[in-house]
C-alpha positions in Angstrom: -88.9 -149.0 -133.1 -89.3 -148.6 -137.1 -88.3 -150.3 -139.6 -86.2 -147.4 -140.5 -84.8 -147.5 -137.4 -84.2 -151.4 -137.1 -81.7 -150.9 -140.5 -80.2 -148.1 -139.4 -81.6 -145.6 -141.7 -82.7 -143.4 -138.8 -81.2 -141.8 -135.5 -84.7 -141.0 -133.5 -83.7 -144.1 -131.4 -80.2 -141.9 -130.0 -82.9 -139.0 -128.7 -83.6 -140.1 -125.3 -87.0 -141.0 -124.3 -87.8 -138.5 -122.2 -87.8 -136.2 -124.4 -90.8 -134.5 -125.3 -91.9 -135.4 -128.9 -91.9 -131.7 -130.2 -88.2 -131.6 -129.0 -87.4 -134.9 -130.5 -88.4 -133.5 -133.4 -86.6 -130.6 -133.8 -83.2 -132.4 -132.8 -83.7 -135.1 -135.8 -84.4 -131.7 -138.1 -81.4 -130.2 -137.2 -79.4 -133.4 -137.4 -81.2 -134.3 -140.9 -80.5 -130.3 -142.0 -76.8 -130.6 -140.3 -76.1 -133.7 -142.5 -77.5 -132.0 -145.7 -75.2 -129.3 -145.3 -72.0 -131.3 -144.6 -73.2 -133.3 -147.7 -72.8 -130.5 -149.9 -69.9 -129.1 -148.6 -68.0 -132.6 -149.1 -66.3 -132.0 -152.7 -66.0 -136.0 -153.1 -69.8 -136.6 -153.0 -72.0 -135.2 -155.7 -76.2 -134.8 -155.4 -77.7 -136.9 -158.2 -81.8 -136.5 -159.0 -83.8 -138.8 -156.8 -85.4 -140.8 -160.2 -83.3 -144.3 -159.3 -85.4 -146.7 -160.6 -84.6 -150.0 -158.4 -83.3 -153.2 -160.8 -82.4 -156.4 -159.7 -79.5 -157.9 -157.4 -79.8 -154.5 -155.6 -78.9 -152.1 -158.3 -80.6 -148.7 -158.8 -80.7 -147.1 -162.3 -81.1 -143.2 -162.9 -84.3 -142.8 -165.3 -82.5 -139.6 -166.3 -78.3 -140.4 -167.1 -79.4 -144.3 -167.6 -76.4 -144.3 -164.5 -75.9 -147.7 -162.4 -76.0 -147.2 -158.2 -75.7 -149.4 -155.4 -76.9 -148.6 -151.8 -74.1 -147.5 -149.7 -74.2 -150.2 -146.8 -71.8 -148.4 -144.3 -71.8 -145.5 -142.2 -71.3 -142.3 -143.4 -72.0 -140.4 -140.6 -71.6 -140.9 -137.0 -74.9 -142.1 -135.0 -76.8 -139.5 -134.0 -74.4 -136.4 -135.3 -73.6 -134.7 -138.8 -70.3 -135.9 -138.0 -68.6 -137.6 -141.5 -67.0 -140.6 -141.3 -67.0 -141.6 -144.8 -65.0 -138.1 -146.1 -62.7 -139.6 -148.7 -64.8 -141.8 -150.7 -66.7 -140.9 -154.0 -70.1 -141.2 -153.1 -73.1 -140.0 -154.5 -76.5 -138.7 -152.4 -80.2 -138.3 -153.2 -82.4 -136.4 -151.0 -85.6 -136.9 -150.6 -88.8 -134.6 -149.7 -88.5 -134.8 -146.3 -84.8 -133.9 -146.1 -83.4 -137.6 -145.6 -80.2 -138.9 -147.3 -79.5 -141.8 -149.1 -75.8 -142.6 -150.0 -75.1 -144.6 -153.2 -72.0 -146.0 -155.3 -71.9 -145.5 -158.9 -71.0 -148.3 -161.1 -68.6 -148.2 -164.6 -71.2 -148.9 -167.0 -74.2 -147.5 -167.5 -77.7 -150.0 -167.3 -78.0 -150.0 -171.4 -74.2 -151.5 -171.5 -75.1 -154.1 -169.0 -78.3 -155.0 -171.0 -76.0 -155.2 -174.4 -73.2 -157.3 -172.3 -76.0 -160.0 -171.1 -77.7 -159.7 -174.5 -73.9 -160.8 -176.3 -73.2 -163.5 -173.9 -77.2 -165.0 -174.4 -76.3 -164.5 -178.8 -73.0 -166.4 -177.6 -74.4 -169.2 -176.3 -77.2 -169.9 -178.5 -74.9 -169.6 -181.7 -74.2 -173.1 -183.3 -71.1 -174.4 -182.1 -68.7 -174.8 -185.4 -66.9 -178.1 -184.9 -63.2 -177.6 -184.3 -61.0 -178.5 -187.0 -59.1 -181.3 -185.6 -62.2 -183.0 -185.3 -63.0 -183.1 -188.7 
């Protein structure tokens, strides 16, 4: 069993084992090409460029739009099917050169606002504190 597998990232492990490899094969392709097409037929869920650049605390930033992702944790489709489970929410996919899908949530402000925010609140706290007036 893979790594891949193991996370849930893959559906090989739903093929039973007698199967011959060659036809094991071809049933993850047409699941894997069955997915991509319900992917881009969902109008909720938009294709972004596979450039996310990973950042820390699990964040992934877009080298292109400078746009803030997170890893979709849940399922989107059923095991072993192109059946969508996940239909109503916004997601966005990559896909990468051998057909697989990665789901991800985008976040409200873009990775250069989130720098300026943390850069504020470090000029905030190393500013001299003024004393307050009733003190003086």
């Amino acid at each position: 069993m893979t790594l891949r597998t193991m996370l849930g990232f893959s559906d090989s492990h739903l093929i039973e084992d007698t199967t011959t490899d060659a036809k094991r094969t071809a049933i993850v392709d047409e699941i894997r090409q069955a997915r991509l097409v319900a992917a881009r037929r969902n109008s909720k869920w938009t294709e972004i460029e596979d450039d996310l650049v990973p950042r820390a605390r699990g964040l992934f930033v877009s080298a292109a739009t400078d746009r803030v992702y997170t890893l979709v944790r849940g399922i989107v489709y059923a095991p072993g099917s192109a059946s969508v489970v996940a239909d109503r929410a916004p997601l966005y996919y990559t896909v990468s050169e051998d057909g697989e899908l990665a789901f991800y949530e985008r976040r409200t402000e873009t990775w250069t606002e989130q720098l300026e925010r943390k850069a504020e609140r470090e000029r905030r706290r190393a500013a001299p504190r003024e004393t307050p007036t009733w003190a003086r």
